[in-house]
Legacy VTK file of the C-alpha trace (Angstrom):
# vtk DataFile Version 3.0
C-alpha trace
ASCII
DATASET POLYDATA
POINTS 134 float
0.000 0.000 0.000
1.627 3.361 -1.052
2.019 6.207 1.532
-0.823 8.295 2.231
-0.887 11.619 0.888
-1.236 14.941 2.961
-4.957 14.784 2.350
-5.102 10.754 3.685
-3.408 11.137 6.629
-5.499 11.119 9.986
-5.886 13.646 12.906
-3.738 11.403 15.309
-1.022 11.563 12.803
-1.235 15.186 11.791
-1.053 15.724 15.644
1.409 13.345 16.364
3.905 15.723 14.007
3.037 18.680 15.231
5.529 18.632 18.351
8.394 17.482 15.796
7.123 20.467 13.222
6.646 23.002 16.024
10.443 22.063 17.230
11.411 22.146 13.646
10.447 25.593 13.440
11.872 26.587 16.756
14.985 26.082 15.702
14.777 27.456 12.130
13.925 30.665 14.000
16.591 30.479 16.029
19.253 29.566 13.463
17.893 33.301 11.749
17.762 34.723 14.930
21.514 33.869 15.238
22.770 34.899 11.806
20.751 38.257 12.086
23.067 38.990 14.926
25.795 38.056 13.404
25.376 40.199 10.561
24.767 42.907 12.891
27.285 42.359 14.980
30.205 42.220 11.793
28.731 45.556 10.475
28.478 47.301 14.229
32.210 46.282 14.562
33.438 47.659 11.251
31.714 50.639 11.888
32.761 50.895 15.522
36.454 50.589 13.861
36.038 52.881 11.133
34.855 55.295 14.472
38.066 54.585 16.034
40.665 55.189 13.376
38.215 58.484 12.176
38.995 59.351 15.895
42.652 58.775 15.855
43.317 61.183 12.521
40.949 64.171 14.257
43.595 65.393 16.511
45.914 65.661 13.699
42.984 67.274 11.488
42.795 69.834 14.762
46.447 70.607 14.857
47.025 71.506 10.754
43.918 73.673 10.747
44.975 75.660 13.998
48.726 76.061 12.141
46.490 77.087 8.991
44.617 79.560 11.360
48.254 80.845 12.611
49.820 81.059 8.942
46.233 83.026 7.973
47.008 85.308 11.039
50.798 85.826 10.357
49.848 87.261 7.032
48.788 90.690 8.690
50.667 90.216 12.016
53.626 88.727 13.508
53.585 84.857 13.871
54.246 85.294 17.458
51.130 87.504 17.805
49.159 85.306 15.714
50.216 81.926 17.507
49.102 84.295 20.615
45.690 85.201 19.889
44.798 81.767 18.015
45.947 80.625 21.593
44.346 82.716 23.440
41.418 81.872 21.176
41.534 77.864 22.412
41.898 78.868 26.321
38.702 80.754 25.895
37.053 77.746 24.364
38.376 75.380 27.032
37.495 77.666 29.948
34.373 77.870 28.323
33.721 74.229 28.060
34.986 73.687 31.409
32.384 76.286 33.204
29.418 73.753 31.243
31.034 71.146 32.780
30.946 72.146 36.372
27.742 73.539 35.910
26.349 70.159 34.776
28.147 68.282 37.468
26.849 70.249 39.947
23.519 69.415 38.282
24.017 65.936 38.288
25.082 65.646 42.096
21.950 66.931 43.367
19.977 64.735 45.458
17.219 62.587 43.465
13.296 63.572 44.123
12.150 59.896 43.246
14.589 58.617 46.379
13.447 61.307 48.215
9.749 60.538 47.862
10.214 56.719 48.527
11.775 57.558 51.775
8.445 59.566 52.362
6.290 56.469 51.316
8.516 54.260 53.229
8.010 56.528 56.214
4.681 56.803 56.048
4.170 52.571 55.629
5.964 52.371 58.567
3.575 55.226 60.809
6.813 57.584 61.211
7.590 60.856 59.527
5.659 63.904 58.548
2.381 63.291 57.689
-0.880 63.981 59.488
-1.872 61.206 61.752
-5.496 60.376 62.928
LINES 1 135
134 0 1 2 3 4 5 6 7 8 9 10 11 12 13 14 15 16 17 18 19 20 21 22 23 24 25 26 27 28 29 30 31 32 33 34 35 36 37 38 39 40 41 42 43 44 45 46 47 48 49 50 51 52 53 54 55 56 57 58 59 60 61 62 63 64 65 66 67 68 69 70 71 72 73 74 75 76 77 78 79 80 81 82 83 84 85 86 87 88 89 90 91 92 93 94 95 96 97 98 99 100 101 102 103 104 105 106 107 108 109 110 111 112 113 114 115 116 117 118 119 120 121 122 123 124 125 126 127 128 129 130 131 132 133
């Protein structure tokens, strides 16, 4: 007798395959799952490295255009007045930067109002604190 055809076949066999399909399936999804990532991962770590050497030739980027800006200035002053004020130029930039800094800092240091207001809840669970009490 020849095999029965996906029409033939009874309940109990259709749902004696289903765990085997259902695991079947599992793991096709999984095996995508896994090369997705994969894929993702090779692309986030070329770009990550393409981040890193673009990072390495800035400072070098930085220091030509601030010898450009000096050469610029030396044209209609002396060199040692231009290396001054394109100097003097940076400090202010850095000073600058550094007052944002503090500032946020100090911003980030202060106390939290979520912690705060658990302690109040906490107090209050436990019958202590300020609160009126009746």
């Amino acid at each position: 007798m020849a095999d029965p055809t996906n029409d033939e076949r009874s309940l109990f066999t259709l749902i004696g395959e289903l765990p085997d399909r259902v695991s079947t399936l599992v793991r096709a999804e999984i095996d995508q799952v896994k090369a997705e990532l994969s894929y993702k991962a090779k692309h986030f770590g070329i770009g990550s490295g393409l981040f890193v050497v673009a990072l390495v030739v800035l400072p070098f980027l930085i220091f030509t255009l601030l010898a450009a800006a000096i050469f610029a200035l030396a044209l209609v002053m002396p060199a040692w007045a231009a290396a001054l004020v394109v100097s003097g130029a940076l400090a202010l930039i850095i000073a600058v930067l550094v007052w944002i800094g503090i500032v946020n800092f100090k911003r980030g240091s202060e106390p939290l109002e979520s912690i705060d207001s658990l302690r109040k809840d906490i107090d209050a669970v436990k019958g202590t604190g300020d609160y009126d009490r009746y």
